[in-house]
C-alpha positions as CSV (number, residue, x, y, z in Angstrom):
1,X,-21.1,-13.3,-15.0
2,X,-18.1,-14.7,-14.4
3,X,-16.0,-11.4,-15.5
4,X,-17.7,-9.3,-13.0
5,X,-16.2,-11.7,-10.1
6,X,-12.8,-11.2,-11.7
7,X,-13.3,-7.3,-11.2
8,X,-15.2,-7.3,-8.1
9,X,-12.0,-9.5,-6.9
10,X,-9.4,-7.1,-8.4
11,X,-11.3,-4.0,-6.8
12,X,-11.5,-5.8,-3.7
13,X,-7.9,-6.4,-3.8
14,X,-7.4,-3.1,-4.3
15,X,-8.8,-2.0,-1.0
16,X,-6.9,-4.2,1.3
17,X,-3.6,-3.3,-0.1
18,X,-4.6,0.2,0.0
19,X,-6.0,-0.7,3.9
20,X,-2.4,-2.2,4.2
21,X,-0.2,0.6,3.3
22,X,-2.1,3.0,5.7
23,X,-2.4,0.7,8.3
24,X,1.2,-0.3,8.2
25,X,3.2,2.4,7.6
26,X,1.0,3.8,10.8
27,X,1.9,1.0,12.8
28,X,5.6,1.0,12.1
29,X,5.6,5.2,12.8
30,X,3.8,4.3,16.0
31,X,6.7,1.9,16.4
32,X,9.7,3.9,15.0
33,X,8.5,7.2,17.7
34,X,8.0,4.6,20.4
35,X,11.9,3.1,20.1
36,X,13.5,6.8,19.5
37,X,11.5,8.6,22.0
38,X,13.1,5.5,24.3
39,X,16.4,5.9,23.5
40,X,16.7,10.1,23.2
41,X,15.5,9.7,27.3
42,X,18.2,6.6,27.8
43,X,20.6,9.0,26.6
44,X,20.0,12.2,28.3
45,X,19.7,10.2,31.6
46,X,23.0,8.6,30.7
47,X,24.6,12.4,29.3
48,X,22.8,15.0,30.5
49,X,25.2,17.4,29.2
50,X,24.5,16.1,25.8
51,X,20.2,16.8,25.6
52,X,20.9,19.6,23.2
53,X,23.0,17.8,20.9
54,X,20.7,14.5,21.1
55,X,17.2,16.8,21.0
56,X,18.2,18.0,17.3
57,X,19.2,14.5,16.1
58,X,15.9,13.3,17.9
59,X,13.8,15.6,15.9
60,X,16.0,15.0,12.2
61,X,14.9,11.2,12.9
62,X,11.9,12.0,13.5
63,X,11.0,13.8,10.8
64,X,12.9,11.0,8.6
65,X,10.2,7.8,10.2
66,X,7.3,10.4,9.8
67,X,8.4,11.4,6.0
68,X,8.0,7.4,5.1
69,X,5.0,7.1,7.1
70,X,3.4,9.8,4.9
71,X,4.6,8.8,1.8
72,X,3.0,5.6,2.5
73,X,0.0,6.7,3.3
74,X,-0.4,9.4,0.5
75,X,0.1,6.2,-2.1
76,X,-2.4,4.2,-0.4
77,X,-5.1,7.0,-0.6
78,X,-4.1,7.4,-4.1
79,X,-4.3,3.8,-5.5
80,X,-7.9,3.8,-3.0
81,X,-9.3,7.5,-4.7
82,X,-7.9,6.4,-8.8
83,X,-9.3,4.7,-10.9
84,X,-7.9,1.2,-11.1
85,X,-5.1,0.7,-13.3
86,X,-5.4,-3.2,-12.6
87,X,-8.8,-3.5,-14.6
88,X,-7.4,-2.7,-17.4
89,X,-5.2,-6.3,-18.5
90,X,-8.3,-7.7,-16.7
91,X,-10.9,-6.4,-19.4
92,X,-8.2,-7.3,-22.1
93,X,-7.9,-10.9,-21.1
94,X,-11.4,-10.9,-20.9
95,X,-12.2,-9.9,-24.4
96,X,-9.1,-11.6,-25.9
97,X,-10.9,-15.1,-23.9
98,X,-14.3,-14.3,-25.4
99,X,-13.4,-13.6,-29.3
100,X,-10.8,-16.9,-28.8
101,X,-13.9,-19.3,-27.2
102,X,-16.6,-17.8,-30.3
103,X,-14.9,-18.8,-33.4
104,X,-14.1,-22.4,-31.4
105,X,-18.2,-22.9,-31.1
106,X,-18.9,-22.1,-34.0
107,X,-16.8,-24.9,-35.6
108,X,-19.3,-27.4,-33.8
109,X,-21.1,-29.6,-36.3
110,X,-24.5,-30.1,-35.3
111,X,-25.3,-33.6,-36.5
């Protein structure tokens, strides 16, 4: 019983840091649009002859914040959708622990 806690544990590990690279690399896009979209207006209201020039570098940025957000999000949907490539030294340490503890009982004299 005590190996299917271990795997229930790593597969619920799995989830939050799968719920953790979506939610994050949402929340820091959210963040990163929020900041740029602030400073591309302070600079047109401070160089209005500029907009053009600031507009392009405004949308190179912006496709540079959304291009991390998506990667991040695309390798949290895949390590949530795979199958889990954590079980695996799991289930070894497992079966190394159980042909390890049955030679050790059966060394137990029974007086």
């Amino acid at each position: 019983m005590e190996i299917a806690s271990v795997i229930g544990e790593v597969q619920g590990l799995k989830a939050v840091a799968a719920g953790l690279l979506i939610g994050l690399a949402s929340l820091g896009t959210a963040i990163g649009f929020g900041v740029l979209g602030g400073k591309f207006v302070e600079g047109v209201a401070r160089q209005p002859e500029l907009s053009g020039l600031l507009l392009v570098r405004v949308f190179i940025m912006a496709a540079l914040v959304d291009a991390f957000a998506v990667i991040s999000i695309v390798m949290g949907l895949i390590l949530f959708f795979t199958d889990n490539q954590f079980l695996g030294p799991v289930l070894n340490a497992a079966s190394q622990s159980t042909t390890v503890s049955a030679p050790a009982a059966s060394n137990v004299n029974n007086n």
